[in-house]
N, C-alpha and C positions, 0 to 999 in steps of 0.2 A: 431082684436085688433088694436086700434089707434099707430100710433109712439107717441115715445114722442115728436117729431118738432111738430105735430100735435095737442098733446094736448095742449103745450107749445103755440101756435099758437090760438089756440081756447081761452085759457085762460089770454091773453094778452090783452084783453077786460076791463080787472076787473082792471087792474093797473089805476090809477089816468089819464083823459084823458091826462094831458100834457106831461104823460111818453108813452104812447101806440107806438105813433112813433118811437120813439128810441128804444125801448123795439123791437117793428119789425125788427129795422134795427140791432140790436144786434145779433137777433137771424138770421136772413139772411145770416150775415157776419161771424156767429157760432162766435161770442165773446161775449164766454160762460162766461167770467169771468165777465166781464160788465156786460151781463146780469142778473146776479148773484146778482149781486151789485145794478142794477136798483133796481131790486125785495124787496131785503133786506132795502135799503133807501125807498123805498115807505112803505112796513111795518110798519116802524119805523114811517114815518112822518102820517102813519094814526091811528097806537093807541096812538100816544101823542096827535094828535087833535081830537079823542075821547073822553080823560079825559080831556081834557082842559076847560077852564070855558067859552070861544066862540069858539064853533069850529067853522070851516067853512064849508058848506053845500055842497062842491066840495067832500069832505071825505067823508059827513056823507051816502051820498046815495051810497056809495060803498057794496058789497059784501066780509065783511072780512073771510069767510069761503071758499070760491072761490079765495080768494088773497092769501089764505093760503093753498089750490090745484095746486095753481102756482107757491109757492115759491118753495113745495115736488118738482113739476114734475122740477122746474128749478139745485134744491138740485139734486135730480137724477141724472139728466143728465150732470150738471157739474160734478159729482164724476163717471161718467162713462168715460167723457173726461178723467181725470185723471188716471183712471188706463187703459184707453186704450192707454193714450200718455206714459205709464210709461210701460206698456205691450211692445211695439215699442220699446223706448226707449233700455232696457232692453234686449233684442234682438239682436237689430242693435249692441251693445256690444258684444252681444256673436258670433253673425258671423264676425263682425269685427276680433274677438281673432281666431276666427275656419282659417279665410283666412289666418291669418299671419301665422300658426301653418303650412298652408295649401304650403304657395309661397314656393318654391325652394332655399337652398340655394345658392348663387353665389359666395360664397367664396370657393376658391379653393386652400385651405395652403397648 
């Protein structure tokens, strides 16, 4: 079974060619929120120029069932960030509380 970087990576193709770049470098630098956001703004700018009454031919040859396997695996794995930075998060709270429960006290009334 593929990762998702992988698939995410495979399917970075289908994005509009003057996002693919950035879209790489997002996902390289795991900024996931950005890349989120590419995906999502390219969506948007290819089913307005869809309906529009000239679209332009950079959209039309796109893949919108494959932009839309890309946005899931990007969806994914950003809400995987999330609960694993809130998993951490969450944690690192609870040992912090365990240690201090844990230190010695130094007062000596």
């Amino acid at each position: 079974m593929k990762s998702p970087i992988k698939k995410i990576t495979e399917l970075l193709s289908e994005l509009p060619e003057k996002d693919i770049s950035l879209g790489k470098t997002f996902l390289r630098i795991r900024d996931v929120d950005s890349l989120k956001e590419l995906v999502d703004s390219a969506l948007i700018r290819v089913s307005k120029n869809l309906i529009s009454a000239t679209p332009k031919q950079e959209y039309l040859i796109l893949n919108m069932e494959s932009l839309h396997a890309l946005k899931v695996e990007v969806d994914n794995y950003f809400l995987q960030n999330q609960i694993d930075n809130s998993y951490d998060s969450f944690y690192e709270d609870e040992l912090e509380e365990l240690e201090e429960l844990e230190e010695p006290n130094n007062n000596t009334d």
